[in-house]
N, C-alpha and C positions, 0 to 999 in steps of 0.2 A: 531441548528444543522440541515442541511443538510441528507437527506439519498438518496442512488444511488446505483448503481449496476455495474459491467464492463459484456459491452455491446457489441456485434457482428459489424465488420465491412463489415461483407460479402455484398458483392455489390457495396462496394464503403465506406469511408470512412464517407461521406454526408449524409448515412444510419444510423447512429449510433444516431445522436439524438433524431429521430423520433423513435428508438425503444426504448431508454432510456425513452422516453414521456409515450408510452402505456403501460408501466407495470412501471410508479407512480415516476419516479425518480425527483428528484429534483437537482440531479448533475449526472455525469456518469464517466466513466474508461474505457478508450480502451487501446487495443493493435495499434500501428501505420503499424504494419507488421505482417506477422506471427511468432506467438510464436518459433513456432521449425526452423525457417531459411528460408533460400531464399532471393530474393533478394524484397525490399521493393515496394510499390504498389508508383506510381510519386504524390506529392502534386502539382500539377501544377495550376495557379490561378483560373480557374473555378473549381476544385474542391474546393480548399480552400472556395471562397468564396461561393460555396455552402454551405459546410459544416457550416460558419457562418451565414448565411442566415436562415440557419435552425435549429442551439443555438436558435438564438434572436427569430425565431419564436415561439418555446415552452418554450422560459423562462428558456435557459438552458444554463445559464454565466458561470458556475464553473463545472473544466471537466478536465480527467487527464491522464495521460500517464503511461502505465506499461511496462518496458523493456521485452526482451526476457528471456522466459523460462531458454535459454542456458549461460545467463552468470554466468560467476566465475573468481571473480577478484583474487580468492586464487589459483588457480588452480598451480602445478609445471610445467606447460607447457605454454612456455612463451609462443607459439603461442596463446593458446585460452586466456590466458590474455590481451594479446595484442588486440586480438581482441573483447576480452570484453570492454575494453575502448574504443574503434572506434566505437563499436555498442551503448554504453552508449550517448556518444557525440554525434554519429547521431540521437538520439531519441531525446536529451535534442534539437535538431537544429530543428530538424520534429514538438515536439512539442513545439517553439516558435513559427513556422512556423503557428502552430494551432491556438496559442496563447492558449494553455494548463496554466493551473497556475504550475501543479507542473508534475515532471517527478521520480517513484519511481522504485528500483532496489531492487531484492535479490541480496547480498552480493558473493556467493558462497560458498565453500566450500573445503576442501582439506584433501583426506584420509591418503597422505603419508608425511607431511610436520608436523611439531609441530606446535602450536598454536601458539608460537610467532611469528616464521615465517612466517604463512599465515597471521596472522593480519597483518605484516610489510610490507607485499606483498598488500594486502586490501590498506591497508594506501597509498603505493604508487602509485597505481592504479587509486583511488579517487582526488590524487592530480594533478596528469597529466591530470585526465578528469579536474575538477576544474579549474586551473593554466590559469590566464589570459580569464575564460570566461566570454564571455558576451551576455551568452544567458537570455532571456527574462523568459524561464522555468525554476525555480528550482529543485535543485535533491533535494529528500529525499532516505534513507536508509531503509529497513526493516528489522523488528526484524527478527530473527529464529526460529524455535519450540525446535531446539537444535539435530536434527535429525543428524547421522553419525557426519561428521567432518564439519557440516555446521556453519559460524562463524554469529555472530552478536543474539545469543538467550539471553545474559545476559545485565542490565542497565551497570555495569562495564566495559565488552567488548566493546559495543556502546560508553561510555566516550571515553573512549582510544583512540577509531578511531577518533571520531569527534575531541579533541584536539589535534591531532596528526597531522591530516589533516590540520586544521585551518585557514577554511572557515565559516564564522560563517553563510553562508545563506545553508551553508548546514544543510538538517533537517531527522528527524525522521517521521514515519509511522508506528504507532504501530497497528499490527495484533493481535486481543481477540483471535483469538485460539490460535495463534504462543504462547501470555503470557500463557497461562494457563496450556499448552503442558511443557513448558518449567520452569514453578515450578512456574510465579506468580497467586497468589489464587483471582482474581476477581468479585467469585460467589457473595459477599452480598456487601454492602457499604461501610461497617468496612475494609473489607479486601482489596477494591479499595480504600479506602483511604491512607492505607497503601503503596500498589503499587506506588501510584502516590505522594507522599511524597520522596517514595524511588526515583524515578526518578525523581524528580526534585532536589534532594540532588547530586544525580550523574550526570545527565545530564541538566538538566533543564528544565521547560514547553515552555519554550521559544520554544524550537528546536520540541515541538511535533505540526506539521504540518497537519498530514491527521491521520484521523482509518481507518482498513478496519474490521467490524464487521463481525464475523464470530463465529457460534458456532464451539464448539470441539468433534472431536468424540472418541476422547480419552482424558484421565482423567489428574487430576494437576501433573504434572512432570513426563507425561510417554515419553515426546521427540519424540512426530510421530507428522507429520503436516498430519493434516485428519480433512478439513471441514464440519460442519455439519449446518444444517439449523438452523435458528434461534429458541430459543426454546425447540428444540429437544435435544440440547447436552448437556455437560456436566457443562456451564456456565448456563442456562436456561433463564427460560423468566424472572428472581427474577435477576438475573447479566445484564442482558442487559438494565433492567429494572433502575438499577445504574448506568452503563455506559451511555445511552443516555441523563441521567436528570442531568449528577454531574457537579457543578459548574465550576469546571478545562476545564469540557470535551464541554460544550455545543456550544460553539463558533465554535468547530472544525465539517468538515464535516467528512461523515462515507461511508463507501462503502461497499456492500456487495458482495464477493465471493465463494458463498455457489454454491454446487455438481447441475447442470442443467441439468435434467431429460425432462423440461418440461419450457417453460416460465410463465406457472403457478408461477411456484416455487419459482422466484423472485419476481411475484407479491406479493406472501404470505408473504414473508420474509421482504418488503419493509412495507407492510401494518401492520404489527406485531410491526415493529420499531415503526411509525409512532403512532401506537395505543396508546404503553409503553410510549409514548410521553404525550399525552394527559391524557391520565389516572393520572400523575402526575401530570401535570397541572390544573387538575378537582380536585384533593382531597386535593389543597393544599390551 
């Protein structure tokens, strides 16, 4: 297992690996654009090949793409759906363009639509981005915490989507706070066994592609997405402690998006994983 952090573009795109480097990562997470809108910064080939230039110089192969804050594939407004798709497919194109491995999406949400509907709406939205591509990046999906009418917090509702879509290179991304938020119990071994039994019964391991490691700051099934530092939450150093070591998990790499105060605080956070690492492998 890999651990990494999503890391600042400010300055240029070419900036992000060398600041993934100095606080310990071993893989990293960028935005291609900004989160909240606007129009996106040019990949043009000198940047590009900067920006690879200086992967390969720190040893940093594996590296990934987070869509914008703003999409919602559920939305009842066709426009923002619509443009949720176009924004999904130019990231999946930006990062081929990067040569990212993978390109991951919040799902959306929808306060005035029933749950079938939005998921039918999800389902269609994912198919039209999908349909005929042949981008070099794949998507993955992310789980939910389960907060308002946001969809994709249950392994059930993930199946759904994913056979409904059917795409089989489309993948999952499972967020430790999102599970814990949204009612599964991760804290000990016993109970991530569990979890991951269950979703390989409903969905399968195949499809779980990336984590993003993240403590919680609220407790098992209170449905608030609210990160906390490694540790410090409600999963502890005893769950994380499970999750980086379990057999199922360890192949997969792990990202952390814990509250940045400080760049400190990803270094703590990376080094903390990193520790629970070794620690297992010392007493074992």
């Amino acid at each position: 297992m890999r651990f990494g952090a999503h890391v600042s573009i400010a300055g240029g795109i070419d900036r992000a690996p060398i600041r993934a480097y100095e606080i310990g990562c071993d893989c990293f997470q960028i935005f291609t654009r900004s989160p909240r809108g606007g129009e996106p910064p040019k990949l043009d080939k000198k940047t590009v090949d900067s920006f690879h230039k200086e992967c390969s110089k720190y040893g940093l192969l594996e590296y990934y793409v987070h869509t914008p804050y703003y999409i919602n594939l559920a939305s009842e407004n066709q426009h923002i759906r619509k443009n949720s798709i176009n924004i999904i497919k130019d990231e999946m194109r930006r990062a081929s363009i990067l040569a990212a491995k993978y390109v991951m999406t919040h799902i959306g949400s929808s306060k005035n639509l029933n749950k079938a509907e939005a998921n039918r709406l999800v389902i269609e939205g994912l198919r039209r981005i999908l349909d005929r591509s042949d981008f070099q990046s794949k998507l993955l999906i992310e789980n939910s915490a389960g907060q308002g009418g946001t969809i994709g917090n249950s392994f059930e509702e993930l199946s759904e989507i994913l056979a409904k879509v059917g795409v089989a290179e489309l993948g999952i991304c499972l967020d430790t706070a999102h599970l814990l938020a949204s009612g599964y119990d991760i804290r000990t071994k016993n109970e991530l066994d569990s979890v991951l039994k269950r979703f390989s019964n409903l969905i399968g391991l195949d499809r779980l592609r990336l984590l993003h490691g993240n403590d919680s700051k609220v407790g098992l099934g209170e449905r608030k997405d609210r990160h906390e530092h490694i540790g410090l939450g409600h999963i502890g150093l005893k769950g994380f402690r499970s999750i980086v070591n379990h057999p199922e998990l360890i192949h997969l790499n792990l990202i952390v998006e814990t509250p940045l105060k400080d760049i400190d605080d990803d270094i703590r956070n990376l080094k903390n994983l990193k520790n629970l690492k070794r620690l297992k492998r010392s007493s074992s």
